[in-house]
N, C-alpha and C positions, 0 to 999 in steps of 0.2 A: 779178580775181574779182569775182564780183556780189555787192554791198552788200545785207544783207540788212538790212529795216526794223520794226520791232516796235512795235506799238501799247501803249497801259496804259491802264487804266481808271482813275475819279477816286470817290475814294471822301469822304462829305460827311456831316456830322451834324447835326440835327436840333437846336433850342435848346430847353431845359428851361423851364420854367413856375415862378416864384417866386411864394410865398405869405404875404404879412407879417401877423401874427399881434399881438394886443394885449398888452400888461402883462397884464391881471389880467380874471377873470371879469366883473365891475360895467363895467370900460371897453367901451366900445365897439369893435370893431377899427376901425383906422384903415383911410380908404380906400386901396386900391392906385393907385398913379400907372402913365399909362400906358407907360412906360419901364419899371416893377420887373413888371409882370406880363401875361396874355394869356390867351385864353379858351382853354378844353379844347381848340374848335373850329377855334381858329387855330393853336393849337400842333399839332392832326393837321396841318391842312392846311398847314402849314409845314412837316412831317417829310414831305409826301406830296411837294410840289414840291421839295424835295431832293434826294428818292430817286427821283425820278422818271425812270426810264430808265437808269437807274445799275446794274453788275452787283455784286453781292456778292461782296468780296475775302474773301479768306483771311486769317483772323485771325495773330496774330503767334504764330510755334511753333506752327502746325498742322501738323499729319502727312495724308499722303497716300498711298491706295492705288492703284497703277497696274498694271494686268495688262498684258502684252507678249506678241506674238506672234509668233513669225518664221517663214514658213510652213516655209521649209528652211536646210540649212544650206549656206550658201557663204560665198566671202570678202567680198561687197560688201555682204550681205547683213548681217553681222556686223559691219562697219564702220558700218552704219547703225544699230544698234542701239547700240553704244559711243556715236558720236556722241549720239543721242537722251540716254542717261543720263547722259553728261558734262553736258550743257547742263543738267540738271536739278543736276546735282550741285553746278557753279558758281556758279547762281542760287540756291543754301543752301539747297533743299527739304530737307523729313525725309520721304522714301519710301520705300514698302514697296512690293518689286515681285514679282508673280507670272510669273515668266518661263516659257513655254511654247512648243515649235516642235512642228508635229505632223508634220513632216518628209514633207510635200506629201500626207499623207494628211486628202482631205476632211470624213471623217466623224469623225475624232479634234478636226478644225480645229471642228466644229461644236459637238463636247464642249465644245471651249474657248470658246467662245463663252457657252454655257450657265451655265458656271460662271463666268466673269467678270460676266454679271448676275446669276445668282443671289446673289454677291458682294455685289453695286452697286459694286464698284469707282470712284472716283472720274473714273479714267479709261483708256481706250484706246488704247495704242500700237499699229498694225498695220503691221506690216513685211510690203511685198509686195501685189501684187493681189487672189489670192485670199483672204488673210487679211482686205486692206479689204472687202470682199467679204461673207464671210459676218458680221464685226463687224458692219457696216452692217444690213444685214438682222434680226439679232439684235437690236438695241437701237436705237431712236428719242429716247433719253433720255440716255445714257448717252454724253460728248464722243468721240470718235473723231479722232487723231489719224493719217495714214498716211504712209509713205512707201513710196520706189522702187515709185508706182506710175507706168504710163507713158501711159495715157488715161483719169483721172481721170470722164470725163465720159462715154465708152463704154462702161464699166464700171460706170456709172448710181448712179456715188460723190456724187455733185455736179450742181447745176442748173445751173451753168454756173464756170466758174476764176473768174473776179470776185467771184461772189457764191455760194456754195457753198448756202445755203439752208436746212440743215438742221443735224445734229449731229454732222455733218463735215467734216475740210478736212485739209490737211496739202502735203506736197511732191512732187512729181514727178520721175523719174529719166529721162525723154526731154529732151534740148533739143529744138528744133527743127529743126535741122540735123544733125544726129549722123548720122543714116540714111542723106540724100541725099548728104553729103558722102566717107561711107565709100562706096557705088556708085560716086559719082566717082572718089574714089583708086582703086579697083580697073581704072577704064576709063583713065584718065589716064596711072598707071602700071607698067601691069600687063599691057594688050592684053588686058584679060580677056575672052571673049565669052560665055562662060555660068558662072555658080556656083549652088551648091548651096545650102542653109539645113534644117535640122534645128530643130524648135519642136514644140510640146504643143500641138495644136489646142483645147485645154482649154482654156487660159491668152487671156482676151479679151485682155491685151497682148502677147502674143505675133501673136495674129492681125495685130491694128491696126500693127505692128511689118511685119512681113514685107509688108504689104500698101501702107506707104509707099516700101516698097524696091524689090516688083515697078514699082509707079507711075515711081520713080524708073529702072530698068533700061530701060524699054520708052521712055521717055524720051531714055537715053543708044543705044536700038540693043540691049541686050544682055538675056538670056535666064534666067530662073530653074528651077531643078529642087526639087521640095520632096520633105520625106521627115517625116513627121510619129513623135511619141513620145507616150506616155500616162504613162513615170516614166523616171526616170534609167537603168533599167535595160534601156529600149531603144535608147538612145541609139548604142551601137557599131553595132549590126546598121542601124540608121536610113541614118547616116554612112555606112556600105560601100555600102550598096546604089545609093547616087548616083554610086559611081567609075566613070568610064569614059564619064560623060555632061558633066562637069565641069572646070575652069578652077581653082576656086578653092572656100573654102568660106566661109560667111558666116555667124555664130554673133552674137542678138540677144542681148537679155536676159531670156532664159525660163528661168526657175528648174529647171526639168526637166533643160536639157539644159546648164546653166552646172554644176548640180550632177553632173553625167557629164562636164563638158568634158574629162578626161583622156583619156579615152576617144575625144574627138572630134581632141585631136591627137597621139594616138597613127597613129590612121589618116590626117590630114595626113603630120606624118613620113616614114611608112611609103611614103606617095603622091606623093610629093613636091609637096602640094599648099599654095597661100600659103592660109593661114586666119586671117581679120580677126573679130575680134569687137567686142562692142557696150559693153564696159566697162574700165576701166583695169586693175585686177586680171586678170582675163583675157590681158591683154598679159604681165604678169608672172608667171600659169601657165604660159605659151609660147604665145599666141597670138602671130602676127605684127606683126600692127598693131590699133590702132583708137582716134574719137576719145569722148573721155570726160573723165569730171571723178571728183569725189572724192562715194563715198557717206559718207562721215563727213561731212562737209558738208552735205549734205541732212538727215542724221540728225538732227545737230547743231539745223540749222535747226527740225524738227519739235519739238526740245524745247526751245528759246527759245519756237515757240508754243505748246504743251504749258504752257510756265510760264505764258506770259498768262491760259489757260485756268484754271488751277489759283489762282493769284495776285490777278488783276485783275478774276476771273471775264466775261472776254473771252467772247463769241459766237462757236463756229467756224461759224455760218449766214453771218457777215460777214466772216469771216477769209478771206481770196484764196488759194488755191491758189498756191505757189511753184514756182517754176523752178528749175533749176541752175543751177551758175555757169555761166560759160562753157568751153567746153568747149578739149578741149589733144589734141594728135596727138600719141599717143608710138609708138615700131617698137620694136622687139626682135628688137636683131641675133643673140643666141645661136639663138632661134627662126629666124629668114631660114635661116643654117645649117642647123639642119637639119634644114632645110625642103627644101635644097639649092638655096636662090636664091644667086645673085652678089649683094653687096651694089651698092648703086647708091649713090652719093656723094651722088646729088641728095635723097635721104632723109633723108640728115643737114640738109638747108639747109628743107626744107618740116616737119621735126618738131619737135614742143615741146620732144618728151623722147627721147634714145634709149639705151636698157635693154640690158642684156646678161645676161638668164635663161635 
């Protein structure tokens, strides 16, 4: 797993000014030596070059307010906010948190947004892209820390992963390879020639998602069908209506159609269709396969930088956007059943992990 690295700030004090004083009214004060004292004027300009570039820590036993957002409710989703509060919890903060999800509704998410500055809250957790989304938009002042987003930079979160630029940063829930690899497994071993995908054309990581996987199909020879959703509740009807065109079905990480996934393999099942999805959990709802890492980890990660933030009074304009670890193939032989595939032997030798859900 990828070593994650945490910066800290250095905090520095300033030297006081000594004043020596005579015996008596008639005496004259004696004069200062230049060792016991220093003018008003050096003593600023001594505290200025000190503090000079330096962030403001968090004094000892301060309390802190953190608002928390999750745009919906899923399991990786959830994972990532555990993670986030554990890391805050380890590193001995005293927080007080406002936890809110507006369960993928935009205009409730906007509320929230509202009342976190009206607040001033200290800081921003945002779980998810939409939520980094409208947080960002809402406050220029106010830290922003995000995760399980998956194009940071298309999503106009960030100046660029290196240098983020502004008063936000946080983690990413794409590796790099996660997408083209799962197209590959489908062509490698599967004989797939065309699959299907179900996403929220809403959701900009969703777009950015499907649109390295068509990249990646027309690469391998093989053919996509799309069926788009606007909430979890169109998600069955999305899914049927691809049957009869389809191979396979291919399920990203769009909060719309993760939080319906039952829904999505139900009609797998039903179809006797292989259905790979884009996160670990997912494989453990009954997806078939797919590769992925741990959002607790990510979580996690954001709230080690959350503490620098809070702690060190760290910059998220210079904080770097994270990555995941590295990513792990796990299958789910209960899922292959019944899915109604033969198991194939070689799946146990090419996976990280294999499940029986």
């Amino acid at each position: 797993m990828k070593k994650w690295m945490i910066g800290s700030g250095t905090l520095m004090f300033a030297a006081t000014m000594l004043v020596a004083c005579g015996d008596t009214e008639e005496e004259a004060p004696a004069e200062p030596t230049e060792t016991e004292t220093e003018t008003d004027d050096e003593a600023e300009e001594a505290a200025e070059d000190d503090g000079e570039d330096e962030p403001a820590a968090a004094s000892e036993g301060e309390s802190f307010d953190v608002g928390v957002v999750q745009y919906a409710d899923h399991p990786s989703l959830d994972a990532a906010t555990e993670g986030f509060k554990d890391a805050l919890a380890e590193a001995g903060l005293d927080i007080t948190y406002d936890d809110q999800n507006p369960n993928g509704d935009m205009n409730v998410l906007q509320t929230i947004a509202d009342t976190f500055v009206g607040n001033d809250v200290d800081l921003i957790f945002a779980n998810a892209t939409p939520a980094a989304q409208i947080m960002t938009t809402s406050t220029s002042e106010i830290p922003i820390l995000f995760t399980s987003v998956t194009d940071p930079e298309g999503a106009q979160l960030v100046d660029t992963l290196e240098a983020p630029g502004g008063n936000v940063t946080g983690t990413m829930d794409l590796h790099p390879d996660a997408i083209s690899q799962t197209v590959e497994l489908m062509s490698e071993q599967f004989d797939i020639e065309t699959f299907g995908m179900v996403y929220n054309a809403g959701e900009q990581n969703s777009e950015y998602q499907v649109s390295i996987a068509q990249e990646t199909a027309d690469e391998l020879g093989l053919s996509v069908e799309t069926a788009t959703v606007q909430t979890s509740a169109d998600v069955q009807s999305a899914t049927e209506s691809l049957i009869g065109s389809i191979d396979a079905i291919y399920i990203v990480t769009d909060n719309e159609v993760v939080s319906g996934l039952d829904a999505v393999i139900g009609v797998a099942e039903r179809e006797s269709l292989p259905l790979f999805v884009g996160e670990l959990d997912s494989v453990a709802a009954g997806g078939l396969a797919g590769f992925g890492f741990s959002y607790y980890d990510i979580g996690y990660k954001t709230g080690e930088m959350a503490t620098d933030v809070l702690v060190n009074g760290a910059d998220p304009a210079t904080l770097s956007v994270e990555f995941p670890p590295e990513l792990e193939l796990v299958f789910n032989e209960g899922a292959a059943e019944r899915m109604g595939l033969d198991w194939d032997e070689e799946w146990d030798s090419i996976a990280d992990n294999v499940i029986n859900e």
